[in-house]
Residue, then its C-alpha position, 0 to 999 in steps of 0.5 A: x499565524x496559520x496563513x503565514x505558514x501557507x504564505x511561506x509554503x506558497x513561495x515560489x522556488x523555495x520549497x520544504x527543505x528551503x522552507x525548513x532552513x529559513x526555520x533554523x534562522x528565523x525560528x517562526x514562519x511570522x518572523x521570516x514573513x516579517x523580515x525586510x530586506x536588510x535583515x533577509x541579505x544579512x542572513x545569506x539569502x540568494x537574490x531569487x529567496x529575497x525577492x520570493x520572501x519580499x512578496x507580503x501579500x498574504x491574499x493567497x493565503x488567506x483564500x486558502x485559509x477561507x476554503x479550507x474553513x469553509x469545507x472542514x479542512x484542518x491545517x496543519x504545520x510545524x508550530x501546530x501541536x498536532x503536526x506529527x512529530x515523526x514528520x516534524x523530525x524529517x528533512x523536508x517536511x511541509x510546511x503545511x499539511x492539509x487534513x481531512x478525518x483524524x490523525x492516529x497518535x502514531x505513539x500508540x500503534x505502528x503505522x505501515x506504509x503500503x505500495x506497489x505498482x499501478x499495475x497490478x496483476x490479479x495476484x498482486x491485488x488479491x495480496x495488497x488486499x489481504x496484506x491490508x486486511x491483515x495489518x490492521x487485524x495485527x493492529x496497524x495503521x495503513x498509510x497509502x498513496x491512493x493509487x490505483x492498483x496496489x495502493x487502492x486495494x490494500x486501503x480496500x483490505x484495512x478498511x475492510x477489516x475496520x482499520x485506519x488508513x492514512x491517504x497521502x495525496x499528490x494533489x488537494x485533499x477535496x481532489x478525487x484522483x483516480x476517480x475510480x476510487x471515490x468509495x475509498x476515498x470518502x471511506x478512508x476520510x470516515x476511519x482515518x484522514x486524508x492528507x496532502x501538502x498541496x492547497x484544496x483544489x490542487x489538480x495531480x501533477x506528475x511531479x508531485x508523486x515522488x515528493x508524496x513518497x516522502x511523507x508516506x515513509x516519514x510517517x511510518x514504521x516501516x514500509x512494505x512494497x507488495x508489487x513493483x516493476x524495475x522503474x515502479x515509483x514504489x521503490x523510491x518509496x522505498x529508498x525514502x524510507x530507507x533514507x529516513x531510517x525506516x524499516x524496508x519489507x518486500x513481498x516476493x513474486x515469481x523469478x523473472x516476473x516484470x512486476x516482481x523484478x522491484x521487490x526481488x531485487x529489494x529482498x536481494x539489496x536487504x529488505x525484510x522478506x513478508x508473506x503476511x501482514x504478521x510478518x510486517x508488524x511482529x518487527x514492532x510488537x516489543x515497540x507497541x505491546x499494547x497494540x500488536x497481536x498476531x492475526x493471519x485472517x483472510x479477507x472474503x473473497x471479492x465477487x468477480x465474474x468467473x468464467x467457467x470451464x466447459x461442463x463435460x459431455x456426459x458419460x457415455x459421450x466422453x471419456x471419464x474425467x481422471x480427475x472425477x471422484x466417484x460418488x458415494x454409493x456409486x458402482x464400479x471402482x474406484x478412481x485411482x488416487x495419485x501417489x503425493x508422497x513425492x510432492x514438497x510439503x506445500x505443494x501436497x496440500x494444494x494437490x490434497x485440496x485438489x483432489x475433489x475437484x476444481x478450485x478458484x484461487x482464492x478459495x484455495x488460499x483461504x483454504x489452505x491458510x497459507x500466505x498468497x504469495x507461498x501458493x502462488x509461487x507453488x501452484x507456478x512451479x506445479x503449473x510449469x511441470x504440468x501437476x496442475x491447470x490453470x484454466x479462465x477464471x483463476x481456476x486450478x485443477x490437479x493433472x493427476x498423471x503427473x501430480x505424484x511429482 
């Protein structure tokens, strides 16, 4: 019976992986209810486990169980058939599982885990975004702890895309947390599901976050980490999935980077390299051939307030702009053009864009086609030897003195 699983996962001092051992001896969560004191000594128990296992009152249970019926909260557990078995499979998996939305037959298409740091940069939540987007246009299930930050916003991307998401919460699943993501959160329980070990009304704690992990790697394919600090709890993420056999991708960010110092340091430990959400799901395109297909689209451009840079004096006030390219039909000479022969292949692309003029950055990504983080990491290097300028707003212009390299 269901309130029997919710009574042992609320046993105190127990847990998942006490919960599953008692499984391997007593076969049933009715049968580890039902066990007397004899039969619990004989099978090896602690006094502490004896005395939790000795408290029959199924009241807690059966509130839970009320509530969950009351606001359409599925439960689910290991005798239950549509417990994922992936998850079944796994040390330490709950003994219950709270559901809101529909579970994806995980047997059809690839499931991604997606994490990163909560504080995030621009670049990092324009590439969680786009990754997201760009997973589910590959045909992936997106799974994500909800966060803010990373997590948040490549939920955003797939959903944006139509894709499923998987939000595995550290807290009850009619919790709201961060509150700032309540629009994704009612989206995600619309395409996907909600889930959480932890009873409705259970509040965040910290100590829940790193047991979440878990569940998030055990229930995918693969894990990509798109941001991550040197203490970041994505990587323990990460070392779950590797603990349980799962694939480890890292999105590469800027040598000496805080934020980027976890995943570089994935990539060096091993990790498969991704740029793009094809470079995640061609690894399961022999697995699910009838799911996977290669797509590099690219999400619109999220409205942001832009700030502008200062418009130019006009002409006879000011030195003509180097950068201003003359109008058709005007007279005078022409501009000179820089020489971009010498630039590297990417790098000659970004400028060859920027010759007409400014660009923000997310309309050069779309641009170029490329994958974020490669024009990120060019447009860095360009910056730092003054080819381009980076100015308010994520604007970058080319520095013709110096963009012949």
């Amino acid at each position: 019976m269901t309130e029997h699983w919710i009574w042992l996962a609320l046993r105190r001092g127990i847990g998942p992986v006490g919960a599953g051992q008692l499984m391997d001896s007593f076969g049933s969560a009715e049968a580890i209810y039902s066990a007397d004191a004899e039969t619990l000594s004989r099978a090896g128990l602690d006094e502490k486990t004896r005395t939790a296992l000795l408290d029959k009152d199924l009241s807690g249970a059966e509130r839970i169980l009320d509530a969950c019926l009351a606001g359409g909260i599925r439960v689910l557990h290991p005798g239950d058939g549509d417990y994922p078995e992936r998850l079944r499979q796994t040390g330490g998996a709950p003994s219950v599982l709270y559901c809101v939305g529909r579970l994806p037959d995980f047997s059809k298409q690839p499931c991604i885990g997606a994490v990163g740091t909560r504080r995030a940069n621009a670049w990092g939540l324009h590439t969680a975004r786009q990754l997201g987007w760009q997973i589910a246009g590959c045909g992936g299930v997106l799974a994500t702890g909800m966060a803010a930050g990373i997590d948040g916003e490549a939920a955003r991307g797939a959903l944006d895309r139509g894709g499923r998401v998987i939000g595995v919460l550290g807290c009850g699943v009619d919790v709201i947390y961060p509150k700032e993501n309540r629009a994704v959160f009612e989206r995600v329980a619309e395409q996907g599901c909600l889930i959480s070990e932890h009873p409705p009304g259970a509040e965040p704690r910290a100590r829940n976050f790193p047991a979440r992990n878990r569940i998030i790697s055990a229930l995918s394919d693969g894990v990509v980490v798109v941001q991550a600090g040197e203490r970041s709890g994505a990587l323990i993420t990460a070392r779950w999935a590797a603990d349980q056999g799962r694939d480890v991708f890292a999105v590469p960010g800027p040598a000496g980077e805080a934020l980027s110092c976890g995943c570089n340091r994935l990539l060096r430990d091993g990790a498969i390299l991704a740029e793009c959400g094809w470079d995640v799901m061609r690894e399961y395109a022999y697995r699910y051939p009838a799911a996977v297909r290669e797509y590099h689209g690219r999400p619109e451009p999220r409205p942001e307030p832009v700030s502008q840079p200062a418009p130019a004096a006009p002409p006879e006030q000011s030195e003509k702009p180097a950068s201003a390219a003359p109008k058709a039909g005007s007279e005078g000479p022409a501009a000179p053009q820089p020489d971009l022969s010498r630039l590297e292949p990417v790098q000659r692309r970004i400028a060859e864009q920027l010759l007409s003029g400014p660009m923000q950055l997310d309309a050069l990504i779309d641009a170029l086609r490329l994958p974020a983080a490669r024009v990120l990491s060019q447009l860095t290097l360009m910056e730092v030897r003054g080819q381009v300028v980076r100015a308010p707003g994520k604007i970058y212009t080319l520095s013709q003195s110096k963009a012949e390299g």
